[in-house]
C-alpha positions in Angstrom: 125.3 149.7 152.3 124.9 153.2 153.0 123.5 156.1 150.4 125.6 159.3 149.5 124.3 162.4 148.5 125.9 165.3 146.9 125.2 168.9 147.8 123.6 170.2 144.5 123.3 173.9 145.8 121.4 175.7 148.9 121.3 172.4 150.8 119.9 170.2 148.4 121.2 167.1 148.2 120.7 164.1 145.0 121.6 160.3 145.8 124.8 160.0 144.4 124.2 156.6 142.7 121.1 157.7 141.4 122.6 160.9 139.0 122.5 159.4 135.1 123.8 162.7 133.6 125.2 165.9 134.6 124.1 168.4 131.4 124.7 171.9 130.5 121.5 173.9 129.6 122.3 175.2 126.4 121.8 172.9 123.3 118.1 172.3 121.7 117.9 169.0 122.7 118.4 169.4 125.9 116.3 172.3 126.5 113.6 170.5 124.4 113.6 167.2 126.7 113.7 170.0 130.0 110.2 171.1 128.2 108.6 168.1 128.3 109.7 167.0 132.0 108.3 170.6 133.0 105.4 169.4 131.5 105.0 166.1 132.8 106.0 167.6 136.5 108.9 165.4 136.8 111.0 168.7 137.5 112.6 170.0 140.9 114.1 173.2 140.8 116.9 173.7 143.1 118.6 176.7 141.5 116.6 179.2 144.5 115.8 181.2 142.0 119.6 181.8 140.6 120.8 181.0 136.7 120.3 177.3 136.0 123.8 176.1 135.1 123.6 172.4 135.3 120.8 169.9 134.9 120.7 166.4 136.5 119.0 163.6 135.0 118.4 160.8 137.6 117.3 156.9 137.1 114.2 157.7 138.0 113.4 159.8 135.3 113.6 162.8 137.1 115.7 166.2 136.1 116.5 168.3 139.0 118.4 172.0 138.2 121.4 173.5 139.6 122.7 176.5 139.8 125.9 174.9 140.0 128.4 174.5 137.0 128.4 170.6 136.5 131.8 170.4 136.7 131.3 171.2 140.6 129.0 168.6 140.9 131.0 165.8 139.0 133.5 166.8 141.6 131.1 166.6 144.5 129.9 163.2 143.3 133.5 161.5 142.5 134.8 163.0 146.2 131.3 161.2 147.9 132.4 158.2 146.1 135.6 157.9 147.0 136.5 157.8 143.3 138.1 161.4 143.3 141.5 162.4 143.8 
């Protein structure tokens, strides 16, 4: 079986199957828990320096920002699938 990715913004790309959340940067606990990955280095920035606007939780335990809205991304992912549409 082959992996899909999804384009996450200036030619980054997440395994598709791996992505356990899409969130949106703006409640307490989610900027909390993005504190504590930032200090545990479990954090890849992807945003190239832009506004994040969406944050991606993988299984791995890893949280990678986007400067896309997630919405965009939960389209990406769903279309790579073959579950969109």
């Amino acid at each position: 079986m082959t992996s899909t990715f999804v384009h996450v913004g200036f030619g980054h790309m997440v395994k598709s199957d791996g992505i356990r959340a899409v969130l949106v940067p703006g409640s307490k606990p989610v900027h909390d828990r993005l504190q504590l990955a930032k200090r545990t280095g479990v954090v890849w920035d992807a945003t190239a320096g832009r506004r994040t606007r969406a944050i991606l939780v993988l299984d791995t335990g890893q949280i990678v920002l986007s400067s896309l809205i997630p919405e965009t991304i939960a389209q990406r992912a769903a279309s790579e699938t073959g579950k969109g549409d």
